[in-house]
SELO-747462 format. One record per residue (C-alpha): residue number from 1; residue in three letters; z, y, x. Coordinates in steps of 0.25 Angstrom, whole numbers. Each point is the difference from the previous one (the first is absolute). Layout:
N
<NUM; "ALA"; <Z; Y; X>>
...
end
This chain:
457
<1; "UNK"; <-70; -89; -7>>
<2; "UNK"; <-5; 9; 10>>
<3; "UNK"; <4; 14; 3>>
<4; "UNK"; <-5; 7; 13>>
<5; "UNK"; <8; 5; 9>>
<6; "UNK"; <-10; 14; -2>>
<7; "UNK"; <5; -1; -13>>
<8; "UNK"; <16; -2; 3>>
<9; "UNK"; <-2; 10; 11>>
<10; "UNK"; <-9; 14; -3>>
<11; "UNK"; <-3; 11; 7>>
<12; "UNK"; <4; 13; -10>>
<13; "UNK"; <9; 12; -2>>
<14; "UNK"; <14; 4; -2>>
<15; "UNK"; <9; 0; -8>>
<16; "UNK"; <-2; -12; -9>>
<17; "UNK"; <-10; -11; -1>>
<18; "UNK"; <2; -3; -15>>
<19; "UNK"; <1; 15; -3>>
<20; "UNK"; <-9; 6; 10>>
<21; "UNK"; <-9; -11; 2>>
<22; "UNK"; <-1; -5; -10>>
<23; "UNK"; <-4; 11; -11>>
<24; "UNK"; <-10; 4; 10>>
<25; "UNK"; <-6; -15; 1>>
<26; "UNK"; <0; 0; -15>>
<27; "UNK"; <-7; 15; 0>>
<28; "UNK"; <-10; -6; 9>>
<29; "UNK"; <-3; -13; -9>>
<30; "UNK"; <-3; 8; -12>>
<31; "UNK"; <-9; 8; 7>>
<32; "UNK"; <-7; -11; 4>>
<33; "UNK"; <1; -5; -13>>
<34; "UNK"; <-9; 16; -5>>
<35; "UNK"; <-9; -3; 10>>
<36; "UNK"; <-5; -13; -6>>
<37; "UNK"; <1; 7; -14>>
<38; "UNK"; <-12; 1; -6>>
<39; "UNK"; <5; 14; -8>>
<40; "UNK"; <3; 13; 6>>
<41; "UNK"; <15; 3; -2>>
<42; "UNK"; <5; 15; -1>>
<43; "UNK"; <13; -1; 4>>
<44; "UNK"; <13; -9; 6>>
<45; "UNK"; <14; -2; -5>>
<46; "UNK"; <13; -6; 6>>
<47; "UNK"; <14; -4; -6>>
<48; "UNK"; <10; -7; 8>>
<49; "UNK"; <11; -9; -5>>
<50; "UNK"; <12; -6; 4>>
<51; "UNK"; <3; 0; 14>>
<52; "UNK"; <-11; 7; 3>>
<53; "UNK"; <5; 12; -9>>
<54; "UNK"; <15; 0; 2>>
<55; "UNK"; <-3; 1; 16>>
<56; "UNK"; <-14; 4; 1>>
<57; "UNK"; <2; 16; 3>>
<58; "UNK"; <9; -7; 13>>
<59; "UNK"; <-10; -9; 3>>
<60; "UNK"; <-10; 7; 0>>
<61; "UNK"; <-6; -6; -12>>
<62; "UNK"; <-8; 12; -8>>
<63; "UNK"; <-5; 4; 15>>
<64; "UNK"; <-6; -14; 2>>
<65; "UNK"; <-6; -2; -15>>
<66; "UNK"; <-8; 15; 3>>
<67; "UNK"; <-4; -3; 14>>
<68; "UNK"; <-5; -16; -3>>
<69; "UNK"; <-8; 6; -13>>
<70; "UNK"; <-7; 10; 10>>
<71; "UNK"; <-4; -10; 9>>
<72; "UNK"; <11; -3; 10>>
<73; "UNK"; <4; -14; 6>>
<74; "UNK"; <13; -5; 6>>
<75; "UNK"; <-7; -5; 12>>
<76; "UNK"; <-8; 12; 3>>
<77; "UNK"; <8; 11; -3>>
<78; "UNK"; <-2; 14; 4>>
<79; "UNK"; <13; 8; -1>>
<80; "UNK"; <-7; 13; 5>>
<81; "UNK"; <-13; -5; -10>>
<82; "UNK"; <12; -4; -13>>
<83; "UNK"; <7; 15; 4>>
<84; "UNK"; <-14; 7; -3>>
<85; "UNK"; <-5; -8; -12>>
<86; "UNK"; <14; 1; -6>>
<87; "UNK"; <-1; 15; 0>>
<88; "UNK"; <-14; 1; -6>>
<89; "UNK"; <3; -10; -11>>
<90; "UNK"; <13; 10; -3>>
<91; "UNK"; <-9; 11; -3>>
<92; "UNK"; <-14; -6; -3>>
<93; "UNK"; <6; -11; -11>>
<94; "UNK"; <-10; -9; 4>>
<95; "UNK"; <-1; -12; 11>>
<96; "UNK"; <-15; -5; 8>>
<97; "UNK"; <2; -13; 2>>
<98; "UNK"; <-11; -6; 9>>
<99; "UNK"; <-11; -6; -10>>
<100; "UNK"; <3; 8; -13>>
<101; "UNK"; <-2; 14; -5>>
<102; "UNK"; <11; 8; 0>>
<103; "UNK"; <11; -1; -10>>
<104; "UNK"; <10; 5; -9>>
<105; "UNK"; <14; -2; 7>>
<106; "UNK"; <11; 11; -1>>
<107; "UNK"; <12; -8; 6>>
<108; "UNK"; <10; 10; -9>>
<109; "UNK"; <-7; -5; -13>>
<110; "UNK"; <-7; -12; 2>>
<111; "UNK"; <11; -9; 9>>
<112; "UNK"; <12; -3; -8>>
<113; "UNK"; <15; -8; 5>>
<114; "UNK"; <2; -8; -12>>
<115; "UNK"; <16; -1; -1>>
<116; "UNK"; <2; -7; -14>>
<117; "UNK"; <-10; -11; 1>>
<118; "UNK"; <-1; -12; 10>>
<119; "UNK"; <-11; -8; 2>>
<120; "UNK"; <1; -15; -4>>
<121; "UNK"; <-7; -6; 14>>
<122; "UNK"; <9; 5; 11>>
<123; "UNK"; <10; 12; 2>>
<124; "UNK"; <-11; 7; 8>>
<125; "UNK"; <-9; 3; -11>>
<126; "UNK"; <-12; 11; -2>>
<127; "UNK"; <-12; 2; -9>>
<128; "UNK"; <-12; 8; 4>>
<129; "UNK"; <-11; 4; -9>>
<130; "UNK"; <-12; 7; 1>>
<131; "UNK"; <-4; 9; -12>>
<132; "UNK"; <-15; 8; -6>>
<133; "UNK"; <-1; 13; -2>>
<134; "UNK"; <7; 1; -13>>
<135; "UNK"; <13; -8; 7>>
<136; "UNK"; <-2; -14; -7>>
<137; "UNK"; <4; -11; 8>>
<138; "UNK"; <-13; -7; 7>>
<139; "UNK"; <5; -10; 9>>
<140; "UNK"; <14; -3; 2>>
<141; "UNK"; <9; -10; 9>>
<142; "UNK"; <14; -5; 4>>
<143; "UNK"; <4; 0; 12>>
<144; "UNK"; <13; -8; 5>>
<145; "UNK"; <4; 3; 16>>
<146; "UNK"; <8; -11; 3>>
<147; "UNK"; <7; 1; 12>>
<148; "UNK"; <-5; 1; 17>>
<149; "UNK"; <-15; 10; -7>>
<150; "UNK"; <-3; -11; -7>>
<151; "UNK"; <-6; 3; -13>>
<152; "UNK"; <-4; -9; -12>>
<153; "UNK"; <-8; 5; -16>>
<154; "UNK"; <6; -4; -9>>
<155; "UNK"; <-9; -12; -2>>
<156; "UNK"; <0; -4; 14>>
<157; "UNK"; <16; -2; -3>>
<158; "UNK"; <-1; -8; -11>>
<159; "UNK"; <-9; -9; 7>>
<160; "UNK"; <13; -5; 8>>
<161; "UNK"; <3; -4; 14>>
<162; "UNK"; <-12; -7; 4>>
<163; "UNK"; <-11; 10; 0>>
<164; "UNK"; <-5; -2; 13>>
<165; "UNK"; <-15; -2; -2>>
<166; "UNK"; <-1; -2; 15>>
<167; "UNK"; <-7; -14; 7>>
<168; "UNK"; <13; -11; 3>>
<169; "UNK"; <9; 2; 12>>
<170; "UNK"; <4; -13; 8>>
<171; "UNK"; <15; 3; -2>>
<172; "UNK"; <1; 5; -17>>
<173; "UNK"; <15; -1; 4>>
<174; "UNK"; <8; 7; -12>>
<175; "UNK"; <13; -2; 3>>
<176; "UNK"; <10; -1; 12>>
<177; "UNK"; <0; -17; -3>>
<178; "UNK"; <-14; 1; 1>>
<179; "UNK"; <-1; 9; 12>>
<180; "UNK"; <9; -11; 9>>
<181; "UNK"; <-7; -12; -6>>
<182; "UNK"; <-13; 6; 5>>
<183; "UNK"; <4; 3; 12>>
<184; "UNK"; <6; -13; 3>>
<185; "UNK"; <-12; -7; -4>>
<186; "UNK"; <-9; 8; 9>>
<187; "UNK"; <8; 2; 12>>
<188; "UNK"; <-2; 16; -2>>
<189; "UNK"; <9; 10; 0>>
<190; "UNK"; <1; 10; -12>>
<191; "UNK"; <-9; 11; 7>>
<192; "UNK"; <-9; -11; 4>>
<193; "UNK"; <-3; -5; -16>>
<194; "UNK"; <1; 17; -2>>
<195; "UNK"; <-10; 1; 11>>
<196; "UNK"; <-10; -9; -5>>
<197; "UNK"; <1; 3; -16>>
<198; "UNK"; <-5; 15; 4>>
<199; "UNK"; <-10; -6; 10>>
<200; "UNK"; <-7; -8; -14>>
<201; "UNK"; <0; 15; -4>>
<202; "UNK"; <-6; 7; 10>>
<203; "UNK"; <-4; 1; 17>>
<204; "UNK"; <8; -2; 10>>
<205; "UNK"; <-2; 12; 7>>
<206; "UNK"; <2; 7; -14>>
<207; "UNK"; <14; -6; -1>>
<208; "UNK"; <3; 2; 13>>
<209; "UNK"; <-5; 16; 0>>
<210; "UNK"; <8; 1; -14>>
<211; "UNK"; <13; -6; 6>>
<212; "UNK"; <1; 10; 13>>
<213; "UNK"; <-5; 14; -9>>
<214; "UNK"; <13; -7; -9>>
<215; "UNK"; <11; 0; 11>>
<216; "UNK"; <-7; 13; 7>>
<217; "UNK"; <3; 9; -13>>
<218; "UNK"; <13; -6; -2>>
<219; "UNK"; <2; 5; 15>>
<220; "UNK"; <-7; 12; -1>>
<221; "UNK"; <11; 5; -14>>
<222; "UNK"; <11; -5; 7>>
<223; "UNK"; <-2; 9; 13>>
<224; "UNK"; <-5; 11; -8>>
<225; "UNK"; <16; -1; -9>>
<226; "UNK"; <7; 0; 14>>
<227; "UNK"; <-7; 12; 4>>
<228; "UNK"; <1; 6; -15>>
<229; "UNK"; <10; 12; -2>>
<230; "UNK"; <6; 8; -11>>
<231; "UNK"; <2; 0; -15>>
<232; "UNK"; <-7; -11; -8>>
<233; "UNK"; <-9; 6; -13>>
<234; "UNK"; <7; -2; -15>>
<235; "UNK"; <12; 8; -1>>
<236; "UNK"; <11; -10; 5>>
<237; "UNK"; <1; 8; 15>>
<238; "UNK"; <-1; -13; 5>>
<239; "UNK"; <0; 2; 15>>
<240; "UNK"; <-9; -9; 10>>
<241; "UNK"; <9; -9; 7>>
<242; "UNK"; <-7; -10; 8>>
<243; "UNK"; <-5; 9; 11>>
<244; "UNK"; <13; 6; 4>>
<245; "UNK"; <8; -14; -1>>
<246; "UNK"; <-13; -5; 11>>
<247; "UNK"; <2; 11; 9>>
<248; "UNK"; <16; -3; 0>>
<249; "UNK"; <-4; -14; 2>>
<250; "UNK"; <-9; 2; 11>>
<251; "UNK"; <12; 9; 7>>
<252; "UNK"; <9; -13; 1>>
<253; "UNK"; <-9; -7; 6>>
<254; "UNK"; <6; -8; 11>>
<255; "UNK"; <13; 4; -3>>
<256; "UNK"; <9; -13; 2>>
<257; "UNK"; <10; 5; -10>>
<258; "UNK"; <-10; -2; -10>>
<259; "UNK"; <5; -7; -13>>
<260; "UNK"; <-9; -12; -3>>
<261; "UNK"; <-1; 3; -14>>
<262; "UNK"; <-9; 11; 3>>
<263; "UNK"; <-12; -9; 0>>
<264; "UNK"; <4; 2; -17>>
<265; "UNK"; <-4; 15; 3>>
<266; "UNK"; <-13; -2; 8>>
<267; "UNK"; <-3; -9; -12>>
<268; "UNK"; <3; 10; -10>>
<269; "UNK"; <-5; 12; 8>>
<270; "UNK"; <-14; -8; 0>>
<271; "UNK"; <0; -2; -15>>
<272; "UNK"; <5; 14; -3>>
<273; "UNK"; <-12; 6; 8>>
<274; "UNK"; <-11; -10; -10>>
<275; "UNK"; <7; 6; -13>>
<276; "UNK"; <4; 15; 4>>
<277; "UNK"; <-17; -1; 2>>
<278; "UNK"; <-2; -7; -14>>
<279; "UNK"; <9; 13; -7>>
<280; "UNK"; <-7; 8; 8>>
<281; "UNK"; <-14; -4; -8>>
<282; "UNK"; <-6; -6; 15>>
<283; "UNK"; <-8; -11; 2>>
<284; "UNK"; <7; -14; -2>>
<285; "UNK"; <-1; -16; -1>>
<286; "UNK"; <5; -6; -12>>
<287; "UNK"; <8; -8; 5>>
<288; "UNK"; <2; -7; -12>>
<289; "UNK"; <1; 11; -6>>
<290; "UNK"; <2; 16; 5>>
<291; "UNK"; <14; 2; -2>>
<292; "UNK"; <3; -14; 7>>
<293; "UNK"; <-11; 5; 11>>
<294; "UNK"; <10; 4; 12>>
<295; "UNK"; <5; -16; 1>>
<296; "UNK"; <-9; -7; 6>>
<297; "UNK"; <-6; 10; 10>>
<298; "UNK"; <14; 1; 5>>
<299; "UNK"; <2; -14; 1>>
<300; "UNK"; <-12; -1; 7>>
<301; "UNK"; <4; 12; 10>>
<302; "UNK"; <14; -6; 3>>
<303; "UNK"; <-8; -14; 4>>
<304; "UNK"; <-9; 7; 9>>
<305; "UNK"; <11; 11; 4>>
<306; "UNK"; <11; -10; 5>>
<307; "UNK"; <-3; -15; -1>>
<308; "UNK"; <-3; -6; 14>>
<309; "UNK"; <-12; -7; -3>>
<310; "UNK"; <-6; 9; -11>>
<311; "UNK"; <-16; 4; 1>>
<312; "UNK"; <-10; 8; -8>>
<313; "UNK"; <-9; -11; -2>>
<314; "UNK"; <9; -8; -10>>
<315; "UNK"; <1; 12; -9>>
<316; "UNK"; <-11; -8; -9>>
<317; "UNK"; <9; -12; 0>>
<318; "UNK"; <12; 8; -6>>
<319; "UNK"; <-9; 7; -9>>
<320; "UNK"; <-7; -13; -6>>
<321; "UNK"; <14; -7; 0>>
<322; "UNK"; <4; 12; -8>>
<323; "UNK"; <-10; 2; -8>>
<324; "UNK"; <2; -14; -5>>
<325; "UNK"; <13; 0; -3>>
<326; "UNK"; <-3; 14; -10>>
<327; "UNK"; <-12; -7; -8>>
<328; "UNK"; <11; -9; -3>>
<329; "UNK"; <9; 9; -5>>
<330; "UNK"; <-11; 8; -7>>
<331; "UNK"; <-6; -12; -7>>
<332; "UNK"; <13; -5; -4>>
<333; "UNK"; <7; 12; -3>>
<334; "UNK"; <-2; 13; 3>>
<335; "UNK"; <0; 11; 12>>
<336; "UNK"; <0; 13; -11>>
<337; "UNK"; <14; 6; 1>>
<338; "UNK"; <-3; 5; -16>>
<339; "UNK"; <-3; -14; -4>>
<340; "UNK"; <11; -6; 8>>
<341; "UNK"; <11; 9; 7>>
<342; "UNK"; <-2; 4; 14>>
<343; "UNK"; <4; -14; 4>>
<344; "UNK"; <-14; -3; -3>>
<345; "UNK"; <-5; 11; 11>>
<346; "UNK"; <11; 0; 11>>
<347; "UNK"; <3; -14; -3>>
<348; "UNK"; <-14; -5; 1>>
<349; "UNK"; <-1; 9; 11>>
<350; "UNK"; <11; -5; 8>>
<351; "UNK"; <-4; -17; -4>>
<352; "UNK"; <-14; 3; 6>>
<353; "UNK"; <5; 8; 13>>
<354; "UNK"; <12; -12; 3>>
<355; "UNK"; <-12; -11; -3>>
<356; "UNK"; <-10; 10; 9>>
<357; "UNK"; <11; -2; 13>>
<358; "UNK"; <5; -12; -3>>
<359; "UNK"; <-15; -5; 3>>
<360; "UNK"; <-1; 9; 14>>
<361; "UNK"; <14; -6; 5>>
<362; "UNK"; <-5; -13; -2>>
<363; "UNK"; <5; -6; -13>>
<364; "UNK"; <-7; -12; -8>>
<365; "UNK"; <-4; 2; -12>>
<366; "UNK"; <13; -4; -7>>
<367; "UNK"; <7; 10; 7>>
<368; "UNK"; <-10; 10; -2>>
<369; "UNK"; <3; -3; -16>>
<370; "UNK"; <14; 1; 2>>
<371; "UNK"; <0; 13; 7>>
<372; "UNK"; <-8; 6; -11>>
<373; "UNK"; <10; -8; -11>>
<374; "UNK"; <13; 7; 8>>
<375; "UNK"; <-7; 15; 0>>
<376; "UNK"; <-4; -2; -16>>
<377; "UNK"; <15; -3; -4>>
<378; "UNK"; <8; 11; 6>>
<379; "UNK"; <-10; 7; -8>>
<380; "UNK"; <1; -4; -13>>
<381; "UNK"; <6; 8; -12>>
<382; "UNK"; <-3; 13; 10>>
<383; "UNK"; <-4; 12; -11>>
<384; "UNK"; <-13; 11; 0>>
<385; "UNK"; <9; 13; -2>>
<386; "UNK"; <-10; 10; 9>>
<387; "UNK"; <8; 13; -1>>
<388; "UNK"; <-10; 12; -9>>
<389; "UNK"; <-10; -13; 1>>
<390; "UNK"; <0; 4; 14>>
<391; "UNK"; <-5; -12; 11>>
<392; "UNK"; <11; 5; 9>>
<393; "UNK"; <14; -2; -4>>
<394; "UNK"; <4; -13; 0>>
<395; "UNK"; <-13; -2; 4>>
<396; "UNK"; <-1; 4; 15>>
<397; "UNK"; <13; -6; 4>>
<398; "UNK"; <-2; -14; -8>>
<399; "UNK"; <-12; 0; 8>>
<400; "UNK"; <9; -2; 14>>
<401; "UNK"; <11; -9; -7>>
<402; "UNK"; <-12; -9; -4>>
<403; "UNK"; <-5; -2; 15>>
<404; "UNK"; <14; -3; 4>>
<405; "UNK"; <3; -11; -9>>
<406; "UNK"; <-15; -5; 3>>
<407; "UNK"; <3; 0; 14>>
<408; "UNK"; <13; -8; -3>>
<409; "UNK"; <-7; -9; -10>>
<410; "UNK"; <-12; -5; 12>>
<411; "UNK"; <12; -3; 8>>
<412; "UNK"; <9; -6; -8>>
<413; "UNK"; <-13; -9; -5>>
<414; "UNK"; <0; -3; 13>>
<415; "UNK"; <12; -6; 4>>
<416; "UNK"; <-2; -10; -9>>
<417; "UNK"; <-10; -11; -3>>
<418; "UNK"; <-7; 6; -12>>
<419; "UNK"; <8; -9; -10>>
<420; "UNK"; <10; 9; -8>>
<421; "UNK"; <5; 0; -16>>
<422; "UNK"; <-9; 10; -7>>
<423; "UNK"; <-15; 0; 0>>
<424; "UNK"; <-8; 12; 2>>
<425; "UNK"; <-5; -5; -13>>
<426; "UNK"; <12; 1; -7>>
<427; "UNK"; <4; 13; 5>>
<428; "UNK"; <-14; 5; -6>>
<429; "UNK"; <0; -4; -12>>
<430; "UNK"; <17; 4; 0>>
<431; "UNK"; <-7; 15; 4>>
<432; "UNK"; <-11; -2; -11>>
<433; "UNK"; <11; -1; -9>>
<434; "UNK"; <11; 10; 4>>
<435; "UNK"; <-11; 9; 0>>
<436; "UNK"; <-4; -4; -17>>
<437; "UNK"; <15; 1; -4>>
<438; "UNK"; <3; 14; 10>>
<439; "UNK"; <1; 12; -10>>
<440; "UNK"; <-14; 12; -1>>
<441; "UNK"; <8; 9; 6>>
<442; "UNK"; <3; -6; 12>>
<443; "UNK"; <-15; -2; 3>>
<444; "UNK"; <-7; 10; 5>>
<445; "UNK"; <4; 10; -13>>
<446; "UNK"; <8; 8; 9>>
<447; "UNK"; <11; -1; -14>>
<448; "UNK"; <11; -8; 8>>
<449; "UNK"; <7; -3; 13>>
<450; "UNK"; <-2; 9; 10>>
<451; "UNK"; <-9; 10; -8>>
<452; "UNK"; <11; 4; -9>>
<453; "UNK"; <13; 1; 9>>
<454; "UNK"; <-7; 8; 12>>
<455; "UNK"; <-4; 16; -5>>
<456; "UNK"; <-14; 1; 2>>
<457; "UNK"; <0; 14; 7>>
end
């Protein structure tokens, strides 16, 4: 099994990656998928189903699906370019993708949120068709996004877990007992084994340039949140947070009454400033996964911040470490909060950062396992009940609580020597299955929890 970290971690936009994201990728595929067509087609179609209907006006979904048909890509996007072509579609009912005449696409008619019928692969589910002149159905595919933009047809999900068609990596681990195994045989740390599998893949200096533009957009989000003001878009009145708590935090600086549990906040402050910037539509890392991107940048932040000892050039450690540690979850069990609650977002999120710092402070490999294993389990059960299918409340603030018990999870990990009762493999699969036998509506639908107790205006 072999899953790069620039695939556990992409460079993409707000609010969601498996409702923004990843309708966009899937437009983008099918696009492709015209191009190579050896017909002309007169016109697109959409419908979205499940998840992707119940929340998709709060995520973001409908904008996504119009803007990926026209052309648009996560990891180019152009909001000032989307604004535009998002007008002219509105009253031209058409879309130019590069590469194909123009065609037929009035979002009012021809993209439609699917309530009543779920798709069979995956709560995130979408068809996209493309149709002639007389609107007879031409070329037609399924598209399943799964969680963290990743985005599967419905054939390529059928096809299983092992579809990577990529030459062997030294280290195929594909599971926490093989990860230790490997790494005592070789004498390699987990970002060491991490390091060379992607180096079998690609050049140095390409890994190495991926890595730094990784941490420096997770950077960049982060300090554009604390400097954020105002009212977040959807309707909730939301206010930003993270800005005014950093500039109180900055003000007791140096205070020696300070309250040592006011690290807690600077933790949560960073994470707050990553997810205020998600619901605001800006620029993001999946980290695995959007609504989960604020913990591992703030993580990050803390080390370098206030840990004698920390230094920018070990941000590719933490990030390799992480990124192993999520392939993990992903192959096993699942980083998509429709598919598995948002234990499998925040969760992961938090089992990647802990493993990600326990490795910078030091810790073996079993350590690093365990700190992962500690973050996962006060995790597991946690629901998906976004208020008006809205990336913002519980969204914003489990972002902050996940960092903590990260934080908590490396040190702890640490304290010990790496042997401890439950396995990060157990504690997977025990996630894998919480999240088969959790209730729809508690995935992502927006139809419990939360979602139904706090008014949406």
């Amino acid at each position: 099994m072999f899953l790069s970290v620039f695939e556990m971690f992409k460079v993409g936009i707000g609010p969601s990656s498996s409702h923004t994201m990843g309708p966009m990728v899937a437009a983008a595929r099918f696009l492709d998928r015209l191009r190579g067509a050896p017909f002309t087609a007169h016109g697109l179609r959409a419908s979205l189903h499940g998840s992707l209907a119940f929340t998709g006006v709060g995520h973001a979904s409908d904008r996504a699906t119009v803007l990926g048909l026209a052309g648009f890509r996560p990891d180019t996007y152009d909001a000032e370019a989307a604004e535009e072509t998002l007008t002219r579609i509105r009253s031209e009912h058409r879309v130019t993708p590069q590469g194909l005449a123009p065609l037929a696409f009035d979002p009012a008619r021809d993209l439609r949120f699917d309530y009543d019928r779920s798709l069979p692969g995956h709560a995130n589910g979408m068809i996209l068709s493309a149709v002639d002149a007389e609107g007879d159905v031409i070329l037609q595919e399924i598209y399943y996004s799964v969680g963290g933009g990743f985005v599967l047809t419905e054939a390529e999900l059928a096809q299983g877990k092992d579809s990577d068609q990529g030459p062997p990596v030294p280290f195929p681990f594909q599971s926490a007992a093989q990860m230790l195994e490997m790494a005592a045989r070789s004498g390699l740390s987990i970002a060491e084994m991490k390091r060379r599998n992607e180096l079998s893949r690609r050049p140095k200096a390409e890994l190495d340039e991926g890595l730094a533009r990784l941490w420096q957009v997770m950077a960049d989000c982060l300090e554009r949140g604390l400097q954020g003001e105002g009212i977040l878009p959807g309707g909730l009145k939301v206010r930003r947070r993270a800005g005014p708590i950093h500039g109180q935090l900055l003000a007791e600086r140096g205070r020696n009454l300070t309250a040592p549990h006011v690290i807690n906040d600077w933790m949560s402050c960073f994470a707050m400033a990553v997810n205020e910037e998600n619901a605001a539509g800006g620029q993001v890392v999946t980290a695995p996964t959007n609504g989960a991107a604020g913990v591992i940048p703030a993580v990050i932040r803390y080390w370098l911040d206030f840990v004698p000892g920390a230094a920018p050039a070990k941000v590719p450690e933490f990030l390799l470490t992480a990124a192993a540690i999520g392939g993990l979850v992903k192959y096993n069990a699942s980083i998509s909060g429709a598919e598995a609650g948002c234990q499998a977002e925040v969760g992961s999120a938090a089992a990647m950062a802990a493993a990600g710092l326990c490795a910078v402070l030091g810790g073996t490999p079993e350590q690093i396992e365990n700190a992962a294993e500690i973050a996962l389990e006060h995790h597991l059960g946690m629901t998906c009940d976004p208020v008006a299918g809205l990336v913002q409340v519980p969204c914003i603030e489990r972002n902050g609580l996940g960092a903590i018990k990260a934080v908590s999870a490396a040190s702890l990990s640490l304290r010990g020597d790496g042997q401890h009762l439950v396995s990060l493999d157990a504690c997977i699969e025990t996630m894998r299955q919480t999240g088969r036998d959790m209730g729809h509506e508690y995935k992502e639908t927006s139809l419990g929890g939360l979602a139904v107790n706090v008014p949406n205006c």
